[in-house]
N, C-alpha and C positions, 0 to 999 in steps of 0.2 A: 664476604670477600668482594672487593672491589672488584669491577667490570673494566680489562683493560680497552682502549681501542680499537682493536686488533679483534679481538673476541667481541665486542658491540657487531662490527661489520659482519662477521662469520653467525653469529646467532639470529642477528639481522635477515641477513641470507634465507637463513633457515626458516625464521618465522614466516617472509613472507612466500619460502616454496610452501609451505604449509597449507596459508591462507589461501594461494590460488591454487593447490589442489582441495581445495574444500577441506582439511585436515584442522579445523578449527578451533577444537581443546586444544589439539597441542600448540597451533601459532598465538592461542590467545596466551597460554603458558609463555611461551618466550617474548614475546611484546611486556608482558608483567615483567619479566625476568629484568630485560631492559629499562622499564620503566623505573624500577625498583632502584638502579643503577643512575640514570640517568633521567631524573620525574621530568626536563622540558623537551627530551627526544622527540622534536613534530612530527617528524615520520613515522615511528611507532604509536605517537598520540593517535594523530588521523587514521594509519590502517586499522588499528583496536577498535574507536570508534566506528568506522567502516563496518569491522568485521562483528562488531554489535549489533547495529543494525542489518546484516544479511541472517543471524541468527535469533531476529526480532527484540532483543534486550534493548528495547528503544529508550528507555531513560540513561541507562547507560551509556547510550553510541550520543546522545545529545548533550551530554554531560562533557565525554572526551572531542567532540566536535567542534563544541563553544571554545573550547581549553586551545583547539589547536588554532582555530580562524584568532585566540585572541594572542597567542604566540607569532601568527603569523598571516596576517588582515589579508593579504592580498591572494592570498589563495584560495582562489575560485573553485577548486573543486571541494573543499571543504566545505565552502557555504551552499554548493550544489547538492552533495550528501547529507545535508544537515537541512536541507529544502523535502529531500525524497524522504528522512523521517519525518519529520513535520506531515507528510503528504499521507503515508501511509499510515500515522496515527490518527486525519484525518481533522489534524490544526489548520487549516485550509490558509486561516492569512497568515499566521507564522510561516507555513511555508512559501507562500506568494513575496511575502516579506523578504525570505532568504534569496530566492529568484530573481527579484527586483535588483535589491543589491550589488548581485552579479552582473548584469546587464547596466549598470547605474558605473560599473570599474570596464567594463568591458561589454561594449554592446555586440559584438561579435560573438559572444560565448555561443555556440548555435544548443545546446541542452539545456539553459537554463532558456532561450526560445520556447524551446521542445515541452521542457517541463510544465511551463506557464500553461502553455496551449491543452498540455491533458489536464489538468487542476484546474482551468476555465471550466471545460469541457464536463470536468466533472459533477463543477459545481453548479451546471445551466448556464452560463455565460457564454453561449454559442458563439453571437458575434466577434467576443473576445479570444477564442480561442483559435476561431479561424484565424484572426490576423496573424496570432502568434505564430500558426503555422504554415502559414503563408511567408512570413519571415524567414523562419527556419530554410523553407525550398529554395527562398531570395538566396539564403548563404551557403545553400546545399544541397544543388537542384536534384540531389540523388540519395537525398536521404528518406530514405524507406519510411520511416516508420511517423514521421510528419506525410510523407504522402497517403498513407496507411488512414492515417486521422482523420487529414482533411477529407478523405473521402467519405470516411464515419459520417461527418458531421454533416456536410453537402446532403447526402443519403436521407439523415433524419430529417432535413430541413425540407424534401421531397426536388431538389432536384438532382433526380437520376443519373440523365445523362452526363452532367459534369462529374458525379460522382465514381459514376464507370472509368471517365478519361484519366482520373488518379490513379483508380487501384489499375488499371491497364501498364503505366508508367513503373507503378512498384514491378508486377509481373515483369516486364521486358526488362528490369534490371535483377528481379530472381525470380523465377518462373516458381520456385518451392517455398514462397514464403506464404507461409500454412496463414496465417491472421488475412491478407490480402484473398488468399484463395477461399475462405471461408465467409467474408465480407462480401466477396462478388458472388457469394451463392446466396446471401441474406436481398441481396438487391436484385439478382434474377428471378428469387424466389416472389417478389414485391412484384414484379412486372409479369407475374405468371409462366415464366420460363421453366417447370418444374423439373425438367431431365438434366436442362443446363446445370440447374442450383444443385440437383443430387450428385452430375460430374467433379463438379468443384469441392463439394462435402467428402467424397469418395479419394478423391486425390488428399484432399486434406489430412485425413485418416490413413492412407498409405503411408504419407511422407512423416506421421508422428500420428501412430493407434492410439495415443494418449491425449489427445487434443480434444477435450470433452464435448466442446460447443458443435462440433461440426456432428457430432452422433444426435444432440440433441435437434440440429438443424435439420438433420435427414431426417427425423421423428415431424420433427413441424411439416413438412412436405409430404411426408407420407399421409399425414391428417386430412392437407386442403384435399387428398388425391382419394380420401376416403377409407384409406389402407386404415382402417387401426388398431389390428392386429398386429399391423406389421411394425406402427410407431410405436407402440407398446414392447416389443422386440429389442427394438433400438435403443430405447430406453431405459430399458433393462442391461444394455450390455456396457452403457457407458455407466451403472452403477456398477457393474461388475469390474470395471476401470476402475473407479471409484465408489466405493459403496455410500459416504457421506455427501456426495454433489447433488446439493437440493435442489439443482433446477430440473435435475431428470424426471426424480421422484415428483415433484410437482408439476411437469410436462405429463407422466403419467398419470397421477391422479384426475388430470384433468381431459383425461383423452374417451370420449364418447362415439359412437357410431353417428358418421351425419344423419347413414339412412339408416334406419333399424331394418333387420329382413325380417324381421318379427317379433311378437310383445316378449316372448321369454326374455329377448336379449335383453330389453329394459329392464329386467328382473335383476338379468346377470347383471348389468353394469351400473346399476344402482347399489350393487350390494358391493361388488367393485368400490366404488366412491368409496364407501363408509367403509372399508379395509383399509383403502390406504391413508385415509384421514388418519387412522388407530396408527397404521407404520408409519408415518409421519411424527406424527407426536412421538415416538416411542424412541425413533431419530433423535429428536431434539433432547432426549432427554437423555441420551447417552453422550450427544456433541453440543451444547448449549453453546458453544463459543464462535455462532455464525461471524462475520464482520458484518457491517450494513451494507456494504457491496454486495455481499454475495447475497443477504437476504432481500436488496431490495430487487438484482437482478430474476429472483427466483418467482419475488410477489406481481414482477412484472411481464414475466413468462407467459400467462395463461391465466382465464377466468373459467370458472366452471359453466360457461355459458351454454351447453349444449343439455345440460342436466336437466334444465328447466323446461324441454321441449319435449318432456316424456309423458304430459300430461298428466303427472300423479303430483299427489301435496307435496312441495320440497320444503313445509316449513324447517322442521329437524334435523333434515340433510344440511340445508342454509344454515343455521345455529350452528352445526358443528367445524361445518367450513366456514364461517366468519370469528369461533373463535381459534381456528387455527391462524386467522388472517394476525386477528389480536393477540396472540400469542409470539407472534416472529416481530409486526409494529410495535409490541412495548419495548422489543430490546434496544430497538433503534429509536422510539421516539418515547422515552418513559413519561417525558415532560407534555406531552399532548394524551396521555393515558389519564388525566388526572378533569375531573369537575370543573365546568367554567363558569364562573358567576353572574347571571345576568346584569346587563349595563342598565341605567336609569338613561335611556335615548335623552339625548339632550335638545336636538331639537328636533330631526328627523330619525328614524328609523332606519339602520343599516340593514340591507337585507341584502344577500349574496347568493347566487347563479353560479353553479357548477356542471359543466360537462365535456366533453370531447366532439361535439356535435354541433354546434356554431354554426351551423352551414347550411348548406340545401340537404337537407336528410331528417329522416322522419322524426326524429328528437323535436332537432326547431322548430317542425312542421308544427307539431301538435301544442308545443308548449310555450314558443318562444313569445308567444302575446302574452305569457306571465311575465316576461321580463318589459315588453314595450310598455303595457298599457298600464304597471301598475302607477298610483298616481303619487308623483316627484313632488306634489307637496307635502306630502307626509314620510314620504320613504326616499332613501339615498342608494341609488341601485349599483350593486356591485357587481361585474360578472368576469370568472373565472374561466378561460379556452382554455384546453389540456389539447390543447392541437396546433397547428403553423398553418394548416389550410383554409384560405380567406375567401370569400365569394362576397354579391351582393347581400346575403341575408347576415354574413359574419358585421358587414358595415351599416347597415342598419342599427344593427345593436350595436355595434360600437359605438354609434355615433349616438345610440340614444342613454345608455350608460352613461353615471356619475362618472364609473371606474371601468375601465376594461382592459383585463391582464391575460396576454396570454403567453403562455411558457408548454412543453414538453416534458419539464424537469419535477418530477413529484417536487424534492427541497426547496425548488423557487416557488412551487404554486401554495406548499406549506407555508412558508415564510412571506409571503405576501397575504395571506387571508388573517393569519396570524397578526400581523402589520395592522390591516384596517382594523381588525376590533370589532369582526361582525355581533348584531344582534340575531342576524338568524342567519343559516345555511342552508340553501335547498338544493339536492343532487335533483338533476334531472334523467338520471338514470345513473344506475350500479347494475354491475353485472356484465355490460360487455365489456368494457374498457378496463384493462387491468391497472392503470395508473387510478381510478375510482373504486377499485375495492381496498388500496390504502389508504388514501383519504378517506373515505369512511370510517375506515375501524377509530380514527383519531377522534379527539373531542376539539374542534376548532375555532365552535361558536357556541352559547347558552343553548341554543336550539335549533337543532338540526333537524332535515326532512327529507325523503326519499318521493320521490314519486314514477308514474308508469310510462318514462320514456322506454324502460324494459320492464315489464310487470310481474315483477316477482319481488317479496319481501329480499328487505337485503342479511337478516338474521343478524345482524353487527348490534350492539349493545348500545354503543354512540348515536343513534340514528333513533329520535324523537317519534315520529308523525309519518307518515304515510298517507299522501294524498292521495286520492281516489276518487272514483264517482257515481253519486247516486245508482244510475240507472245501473252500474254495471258490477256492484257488489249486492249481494246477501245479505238479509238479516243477520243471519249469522256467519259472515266473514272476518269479523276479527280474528276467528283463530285461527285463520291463514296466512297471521301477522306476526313479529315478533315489535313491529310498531305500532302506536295508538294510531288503528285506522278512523283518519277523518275524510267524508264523504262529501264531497262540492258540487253544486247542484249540479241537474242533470248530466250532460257526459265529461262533465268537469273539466272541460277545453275552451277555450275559446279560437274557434280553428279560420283560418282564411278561406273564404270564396277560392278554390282551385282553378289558376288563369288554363281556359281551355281555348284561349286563343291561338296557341304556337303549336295546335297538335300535329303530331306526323302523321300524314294519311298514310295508309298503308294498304295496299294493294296486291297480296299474294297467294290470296287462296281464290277459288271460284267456291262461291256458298252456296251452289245450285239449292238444293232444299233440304241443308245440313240443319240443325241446332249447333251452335258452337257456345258448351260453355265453357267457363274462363275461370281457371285458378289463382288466383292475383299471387298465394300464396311462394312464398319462401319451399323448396323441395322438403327440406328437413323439419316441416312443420306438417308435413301429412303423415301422419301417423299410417303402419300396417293393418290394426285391426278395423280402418275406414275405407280400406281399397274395396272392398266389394259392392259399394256410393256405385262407382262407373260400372259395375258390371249389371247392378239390381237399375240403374236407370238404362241401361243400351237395351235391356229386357223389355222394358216397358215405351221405349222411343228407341226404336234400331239407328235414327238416323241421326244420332250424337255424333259429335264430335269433342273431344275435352282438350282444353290449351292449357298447358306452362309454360314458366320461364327455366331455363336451363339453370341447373346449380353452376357452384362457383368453379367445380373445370367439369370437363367432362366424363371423367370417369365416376362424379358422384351423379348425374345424369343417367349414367349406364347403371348403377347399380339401385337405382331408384324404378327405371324403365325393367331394370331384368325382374322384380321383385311383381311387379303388376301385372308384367307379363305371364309370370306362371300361375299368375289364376286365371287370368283370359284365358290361357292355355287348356288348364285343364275342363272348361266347355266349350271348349274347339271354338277359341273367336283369338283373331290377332289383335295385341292391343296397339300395335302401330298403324294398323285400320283406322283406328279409333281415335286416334291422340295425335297433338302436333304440339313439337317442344320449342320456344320462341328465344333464339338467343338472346343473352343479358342487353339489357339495352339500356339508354338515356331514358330521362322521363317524357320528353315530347309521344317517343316510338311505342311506351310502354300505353300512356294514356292514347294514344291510336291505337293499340292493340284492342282496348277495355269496348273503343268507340266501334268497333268492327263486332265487336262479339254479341251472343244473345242475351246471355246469361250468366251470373254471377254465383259462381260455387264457396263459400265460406271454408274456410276448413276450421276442423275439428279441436277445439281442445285451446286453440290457439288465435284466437278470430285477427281478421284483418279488420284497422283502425283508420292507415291511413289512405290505403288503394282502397276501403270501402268505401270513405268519402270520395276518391275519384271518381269510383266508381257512380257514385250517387250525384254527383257534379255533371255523368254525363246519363243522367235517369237511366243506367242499367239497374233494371229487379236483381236481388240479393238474397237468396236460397240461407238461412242459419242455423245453425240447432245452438243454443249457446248452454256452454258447459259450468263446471261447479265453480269456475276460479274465475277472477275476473279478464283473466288473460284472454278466456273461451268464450267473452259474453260482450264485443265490443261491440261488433256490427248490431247483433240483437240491439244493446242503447241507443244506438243511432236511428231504427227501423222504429224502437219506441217511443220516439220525438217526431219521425213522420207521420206515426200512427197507423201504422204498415204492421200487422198480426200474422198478415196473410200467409208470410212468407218465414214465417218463424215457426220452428217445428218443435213437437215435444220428443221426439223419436226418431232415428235412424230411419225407420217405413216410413216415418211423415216426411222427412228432408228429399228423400226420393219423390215420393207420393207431387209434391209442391212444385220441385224442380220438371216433373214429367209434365205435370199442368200446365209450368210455364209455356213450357214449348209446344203443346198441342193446342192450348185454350186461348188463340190471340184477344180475346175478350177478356179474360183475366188479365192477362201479359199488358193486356194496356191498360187496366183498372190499376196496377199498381205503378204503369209509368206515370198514369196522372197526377197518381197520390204524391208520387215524388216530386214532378214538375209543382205542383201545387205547393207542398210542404218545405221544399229541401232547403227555402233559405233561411229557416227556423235553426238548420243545424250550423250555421254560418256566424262568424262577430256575434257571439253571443259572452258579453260579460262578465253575467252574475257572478262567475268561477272567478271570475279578477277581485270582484268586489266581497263577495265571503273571505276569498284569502284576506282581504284587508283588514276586514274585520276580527278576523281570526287574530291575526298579530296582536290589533289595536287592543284586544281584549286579553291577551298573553302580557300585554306591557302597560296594559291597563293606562293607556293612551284618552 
């Protein structure tokens, strides 16, 4: 039966009350009905289409899309809908394509602005996206959700302040718009504000319990704050929202104690780990159908970085969590899951530099004369920033680089190593940076390398070689590899003379006839079952005093001091008597701290690599026991290139024993300052490590 006019208009009607009450079989029934009737009807073309794509049947809403922009070209919102499928299936220049268009008939359009600006944004094209949304505010000084953006982006790019004055502007035009109030906790949270960022998470959560990011935000703060019980809560309850949202479950899985109050707990939250590794997988294999957004959001949540500060073998733990890493990267990059065939170098040797660390910080410290010194006649050096933050040491390398690329955007840092055609790949560290534990899992060069800006195997299948160093591995250390560990002569660095000319003097204790030693160490690298070090040496020298540096706020401070405390406690001694904790400071203040102090306490399990050589820079003696990993046995290699025995112990009684010596016996104490003064610039611009690697390659590509 024919469809008269009368009845189009009235079914019409009806279809789209349907559609905008979400009532979608039945409006998609009457748009057919009509269509059936009437196959060039635009307006039912484009809603059908429309209402295809809100109920994801995205071939189809593309199909009716095309049909209606080609019934009717100038209609801008067609090709705007037919940009946002495009976008969500993740056709990135089809969609830019459709956007363009629109602005190409009408530059005023302000959403197809809009759109451009999140599809930059998404794709790494920062610069790009700001302008976009910069536009948008030019034609819409109040529109929320470009203000919302731009301040995203400003944020990741690291400047703050202008980022606050955006989302500030959304707020004063709706104080409840939960995405701007959750944003401004992610940036308070950055600036250490922690109560601030927990307000605005909490508001967030009021105004929509369903808003999952802000439960997982209040978990990340509770972390820096030490709580992880309590983020562990949190976490839990936004899967209780949502039982499938991967980023909780992998906030969780990767939430450890900073400070353990004791070894049990490493028991529990080791076994912890490898449960939720098991409910993880077990996830996946009931909802396989992540998108890459949400999995790459989840892979960039969090590293298991705290795991490895337990002092126990994490080889098998690492295998298990990198092949979960490799399991979520195959779905989004199957084409990097696959064997790369080594190149016949044509004239030089590609070799390529990866990490987030470019800068003044202890990565470059130790490594980055692998990328200066190696030698440019033979090699074309590539190096990959996964960071925006630039200093003198990032321009150096820059400027000594064939290539230097640096992006934020896992896709762009992929798509650019991809691009050159590396011969080889070397991370300079995996494991803190969570945009490097998926770049790892990928295969992006013939031969890839891991080595000890974080010293721990990275368990990923992709991940060739494992550099390391003589002095500071075992005979039998390979099996604390899941790479072929190769070993480069002695502390396999070639490290800088440490300039101690800009030191901060510092002037705040009177030393009457204290000993003051000195913990270089990190809080959460002093393990519980070594707290009894300060009590067995106050025994043997009452007139100790031991220094820190303060953790990262203060309440993981407090629960570091309350844990120390209750064994000084129980032989009636205060351990605030005893101890002075130095807040976080610059490197000038830090190396004035080292230059004030007596004596150099190592810790355990965990050695210090780069405040050792400070310390050794300003001839402080250096107290070690070095342990089974190489993680535990830094300082020891450094002390066996001075040829300094003295101070290296085989025993917990000995570490004591040593340390007490130092301080009572100034005839020893300065038998080993000499040996340093004497020795130390042995440990300085030492090569060999640049020149073995060379070798190494040249003999890989049989050069």
């Amino acid at each position: 039966m024919n469809m008269s006019i009368q009845n189009l208009k009235h079914i019409f009607d009806l279809a789209l009350k349907n559609h905008q009450s979400s009532h979608f079989k039945e409006a998609e029934k009457l748009y057919n009905k009509i269509l059936k009737n009437f196959p060039d009807h635009f307006q039912s073309i484009f809603l059908l289409g429309t209402l295809f794509a809100q109920v994801k049947n995205y071939k189809a809403a593309i199909t009716l899309l095309k049909k209606a922009i080609h019934i009717n070209p100038g209609y801008l919102d067609a090709y705007n809908n037919l940009g946002n499928v495009y976008r969500e299936i993740e056709s990135n220049q089809e969609a830019i394509l459709y956007y363009q268009k629109i602005i190409k008939i009408d530059p005023n359009y302000i959403e197809a602005h809009n759109n451009l600006g999140k599809i930059y944004n998404e794709i790494g094209d920062y610069p790009e996206a700001i302008s976009f949304f910069k536009t948008v505010i030019r034609l819409s000084p109040q529109h929320i959700e470009a203000l919302n953006n731009l301040g995203v982006l400003l944020r990741q790019e690291g400047q703050l302040k202008e980022a606050a004055t955006y989302y500030r502007k959304v707020l004063e035009i709706d104080p409840e718009y939960i995405e701007t109030l959750n944003n401004l906790g992610v940036l308070l949270r950055q600036e250490g504000k922690y109560q601030e960022a927990l307000n605005n998470y909490e508001k967030t959560i009021k105004i929509n319990p369903k808003f999952l990011e802000a439960y997982t935000n209040i978990g990340n703060v509770l972390n820096d704050l030490g709580k992880h019980s309590e983020a562990i809560k949190i976490y839990q309850k936004a899967n209780e929202v949502n039982p499938s949202y991967l980023v909780s479950h992998w906030l969780s899985l990767n939430t450890f104690p900073i400070i353990y109050k004791n070894t049990k707990e490493i028991d529990i939250y080791r076994k912890r780990f490898e449960n939720s590794l098991t409910k993880i997988n077990k996830l996946l294999d009931t909802k396989p159908n992540y998108t890459k957004k949400q999995i790459i959001n989840t892979l960039e949540a969090s590293t298991n970085y705290y795991l490895h500060y337990q002092g126990r073998n994490d080889l098998e733990l690492q295998k298990k969590y990198a092949q979960l890493i490799e399991r979520l990267s195959q779905k989004i990059y199957p084409q990097f899951h696959k064997n790369k065939n080594r190149n016949v170098p044509s004239q030089k040797m590609k070799i390529g530099f990866i990490s987030p660390f470019f800068r003044n910080h202890s990565v470059s410290k130790t490594h980055r004369n692998w990328v200066l010194k190696l030698n440019k006649n033979i090699y074309k050096i590539f190096v990959y920033y996964a960071d925006n933050l630039c200093d003198h040491i990032t321009n150096t390398i820059k400027e000594y680089a064939d290539s230097f690329f640096s992006h934020t955007n896992v896709d762009q840092l992929i798509n650019q190593i991809f691009k050159d055609s590396l011969d080889v790949l070397i991370y300079l560290d995996i494991g803190m940076n969570s945009k490097m534990q998926i770049l790892g899992s990928l295969r992006l060069a013939p031969i890839q390398c891991n080595t000890w800006g974080h010293p721990i195997t990275s368990g990923l299948k992709n991940i060739d070689y494992f550099f390391s160093s003589q002095l500071m591995e075992k005979k039998d250390s390979q099996k604390n590899y899941s790479e072929k560990l190769i070993n480069l002569p002695g502390i396999g660095i070639d490290y800088n003379h440490t300039d101690i000319n800009n030191i901060k003097k510092l002037n705040f204790l009177n030393k009457s006839n204290k000993t003051f030693f000195f913990n270089l160490q990190s809080l959460f690298k002093l393990l519980p079952q070594y707290d009894h070090i300060y009590l067995d040496i106050i025994k043997k020298h009452p007139k100790s005093c031991f220094w820190f540096i303060h953790g990262k706020s203060t309440s993981i401070t407090s629960i570091f001091k309350e844990r120390i405390s209750k064994l000084f406690k129980k032989q009636g001694l205060s351990f605030e008597k005893y101890s002075y904790f130095h807040p976080r400071c610059q490197e000038d203040e830090f190396l004035g701290l080292i230059e004030q102090s007596d004596i150099i306490l190592d810790s355990f399990n965990w050695s210090g690599c780069n405040s050792s050589l400070e310390a050794i820079s300003l001839n402080k003696p250096i107290v070690t026991l070095p342990g089974k990993f190489m993680r535990g046995r830094h300082t020891y290699s450094l002390l066996k290139v001075l040829n300094i025995e003295e101070t290296i112990a085989n025993t917990e009684k000995e570490y004591v024993k040593i340390a007490v010596k130092l301080a009572n016996d100034i005839n020893f104490k300065n038998s080993i300052i000499n040996k340093i003064k004497k020795n130390k610039n042995i440990l300085f611009n030492d090569e060999k490590p640049i020149r073995f690697l060379e070798e190494f390659f040249k003999n890989k590509f049989k050069i």
